[in-house]
N, C-alpha and C positions, 0 to 999 in steps of 0.2 A: 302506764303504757296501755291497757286493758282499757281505759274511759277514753284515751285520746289514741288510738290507731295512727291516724294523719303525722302526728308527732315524730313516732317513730320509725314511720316509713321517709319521712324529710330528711332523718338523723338518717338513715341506709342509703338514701342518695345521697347527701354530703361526703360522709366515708367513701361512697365507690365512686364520686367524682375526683377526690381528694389522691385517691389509687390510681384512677385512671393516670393523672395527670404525674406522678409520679413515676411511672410506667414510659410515660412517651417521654419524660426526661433523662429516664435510664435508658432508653431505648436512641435517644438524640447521640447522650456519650456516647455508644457504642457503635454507631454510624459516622460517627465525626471525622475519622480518620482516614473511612474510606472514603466519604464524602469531600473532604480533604484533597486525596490525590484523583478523584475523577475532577476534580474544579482545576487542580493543574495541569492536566492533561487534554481538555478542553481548552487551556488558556495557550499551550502552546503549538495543538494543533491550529486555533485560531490567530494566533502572531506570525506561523510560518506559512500558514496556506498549505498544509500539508494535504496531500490525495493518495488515491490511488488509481494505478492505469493496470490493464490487460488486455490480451490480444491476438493474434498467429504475427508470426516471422515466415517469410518464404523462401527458399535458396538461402540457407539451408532450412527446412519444416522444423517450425518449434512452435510450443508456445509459451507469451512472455505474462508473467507476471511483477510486478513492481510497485514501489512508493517515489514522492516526489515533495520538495518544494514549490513555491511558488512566491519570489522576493518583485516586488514591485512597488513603485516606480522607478526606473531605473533609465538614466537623462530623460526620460517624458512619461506621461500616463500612460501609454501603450507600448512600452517594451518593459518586459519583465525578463527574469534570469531565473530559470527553471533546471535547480540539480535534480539527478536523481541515481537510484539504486534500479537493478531487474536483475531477475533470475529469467535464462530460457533453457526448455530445455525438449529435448526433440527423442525422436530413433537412434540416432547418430550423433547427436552434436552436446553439450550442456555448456551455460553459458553464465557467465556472470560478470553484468557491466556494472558501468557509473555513467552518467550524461550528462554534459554539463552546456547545456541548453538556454540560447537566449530565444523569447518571441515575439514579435510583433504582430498586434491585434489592430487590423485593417479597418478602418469607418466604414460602415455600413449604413444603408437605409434604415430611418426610426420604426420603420413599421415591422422589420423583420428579426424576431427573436433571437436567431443565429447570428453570431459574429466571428468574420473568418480572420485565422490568423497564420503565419509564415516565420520561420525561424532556423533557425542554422545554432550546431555548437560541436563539440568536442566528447567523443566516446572513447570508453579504456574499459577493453574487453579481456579477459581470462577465459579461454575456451578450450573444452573438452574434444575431441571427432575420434571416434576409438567406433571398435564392434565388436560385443559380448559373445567371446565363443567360452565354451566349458574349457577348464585345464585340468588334462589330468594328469595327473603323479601315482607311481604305483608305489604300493607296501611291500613291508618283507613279507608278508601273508599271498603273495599276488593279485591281491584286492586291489581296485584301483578307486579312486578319491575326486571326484568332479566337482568343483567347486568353479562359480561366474565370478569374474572381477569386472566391474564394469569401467570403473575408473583406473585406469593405468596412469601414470603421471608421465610416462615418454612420450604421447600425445600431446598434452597440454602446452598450448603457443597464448604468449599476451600481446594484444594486438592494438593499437590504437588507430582512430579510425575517424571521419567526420562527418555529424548529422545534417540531411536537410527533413525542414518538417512543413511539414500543411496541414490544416486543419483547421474547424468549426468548433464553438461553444456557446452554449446557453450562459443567461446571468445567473441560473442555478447549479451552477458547477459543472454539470456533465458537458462531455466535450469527446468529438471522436476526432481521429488523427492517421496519418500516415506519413512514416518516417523513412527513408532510406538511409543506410552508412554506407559511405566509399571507404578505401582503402583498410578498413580495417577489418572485419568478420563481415563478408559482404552482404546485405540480405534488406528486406523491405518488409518494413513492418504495419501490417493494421491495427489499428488498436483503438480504444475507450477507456474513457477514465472517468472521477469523479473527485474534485476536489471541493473537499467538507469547508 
């Protein structure tokens, strides 16, 4: 080793090449699993068209938070059938729907990015409309005990109710909208979404 230095420095790079690579195959096993479930969670975001939307509600003030489908073609390339889930929640109101939304995506000029579309479907709402005052209750001490309940459940009414929808989207998924419901938690919603 002392007449050939090169030697042994070649034999120190084999060994820490030989490590290395042993290293990133311990390291492969040990990501495999997660890597695993982020490939099937990619895969079924990608089969369902899953997004998400958010927004204001008005009459009553809230604002909506939610995920969504997106099943297309449905009898043609331009109607698709869009469930979905939201949470809204306001001053006054807290809300928790389902939508089950069809829409239709109108032809437009090639030249322009936006493509507007219109759509109608079916909401089923569970709403809250209550107003948080302190309760108090007194002790045998004569201390008295103030505790807020916000959610009382003698308010809560389930409503169902019927969407109309308008709105634009890009081919990159974002899309804004404005919804109205009749008959069921009456209110008009703005909103933005993005579907992945």
């Amino acid at each position: 080793m002392a007449f050939c230095p090169c030697l042994a420095l070649a034999q120190d790079a084999t060994l820490q090449a030989r490590a290395d690579v042993s290293a990133a195959g311990v390291a492969a096993n040990d990501q495999a699993p997660a890597q695993g479930a982020q490939n099937a969670v990619a895969e079924t975001v990608k089969k369902f068209n899953i997004g998400v939307i958010g927004g204001v509600a008005v009459d009553p003030e809230m604002i909506t938070l939610g995920a969504f489908g997106n099943f297309s073609p449905i009898f043609s390339k331009d109607v698709a059938f869009r469930p979905g889930l939201y949470l809204s929640f306001g001053e006054l109101t807290t809300e928790f729907g389902i939508d089950l939304d069809f829409t239709y995506t109108v032809e437009s000029s090639a030249t322009s990015n936006w493509r507007p579309y219109v759509g109608g479907g079916f909401n089923f709402a569970l709403s809250h409309q209550g107003f948080s005052a302190p309760a108090d209750s007194g002790s045998s001490d004569g201390t008295t005990d103030e505790s807020t309940d916000r959610f009382d459940f003698s308010d809560t009414s389930f409503d169902t109710g019927f969407n109309f929808i308008v709105g634009a989207r890009r081919p990159n998924g974002v899309f804004f909208e404005m919804k109205a419901t009749a008959y069921g938690v009456a209110n008009v919603k703005l909103l933005a979404g993005f579907k992945f």
